[in-house]
N, C-alpha and C positions, 0 to 999 in steps of 0.2 A: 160815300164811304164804301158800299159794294162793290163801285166799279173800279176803285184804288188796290182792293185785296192787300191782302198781305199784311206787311207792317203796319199800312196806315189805319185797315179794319181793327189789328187786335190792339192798336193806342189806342184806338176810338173807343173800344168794348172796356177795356181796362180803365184808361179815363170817366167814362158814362156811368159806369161801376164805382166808381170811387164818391165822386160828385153824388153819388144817386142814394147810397149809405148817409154821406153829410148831412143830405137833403132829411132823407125819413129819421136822423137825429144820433145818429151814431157816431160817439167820440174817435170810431179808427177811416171815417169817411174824410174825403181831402178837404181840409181846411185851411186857414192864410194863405199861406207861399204856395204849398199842393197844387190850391183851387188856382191863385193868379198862372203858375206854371201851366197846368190843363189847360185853361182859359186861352193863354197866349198860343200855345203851341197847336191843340187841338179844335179848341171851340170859335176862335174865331176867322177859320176859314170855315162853316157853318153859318158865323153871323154875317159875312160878307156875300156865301152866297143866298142868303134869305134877305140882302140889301143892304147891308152893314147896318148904320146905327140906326137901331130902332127905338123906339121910344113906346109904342101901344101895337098891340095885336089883338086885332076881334074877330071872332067865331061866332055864327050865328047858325039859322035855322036847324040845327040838331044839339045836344047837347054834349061836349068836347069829355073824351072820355078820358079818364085818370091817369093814363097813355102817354097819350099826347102832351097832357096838361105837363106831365112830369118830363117829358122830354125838353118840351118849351122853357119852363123854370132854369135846368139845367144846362141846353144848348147855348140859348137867349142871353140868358140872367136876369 
């Protein structure tokens, strides 16, 4: 997403922002159509290049900080 700039950083931030409200429980975060829309447009060029369908992600030797965890949740699903 940095090295795209431009439009495709501020869908990203906008998108990651909206999802990231739903997540911590806020009725004006992207939810149904919102979420599949971000999903399709933004988040699954993310899941393709982390390998496309993932199924389990493990983290070991440190403990994965609130960060990350919420990025994964949100990029992932």
């Amino acid at each position: 997403v940095e090295e795209k700039g431009g439009l495709a950083k501020n869908l990203f931030q906008i998108a990651y922002q909206r999802r990231l409200a739903a997540v911590k429980g806020s009725w004006l975060g992207a939810w149904g159509l919102e979420k599949l829309v971000w999903d399709t447009i933004i988040f699954k060029k993310i899941r393709t290049v982390l390998g496309g369908n993932l199924r389990f992600m493990l983290c070991g030797g440190a403990p994965l900080s609130g960060d990350s965890q919420q990025f994964i949740n949100i990029c992932v699903g």
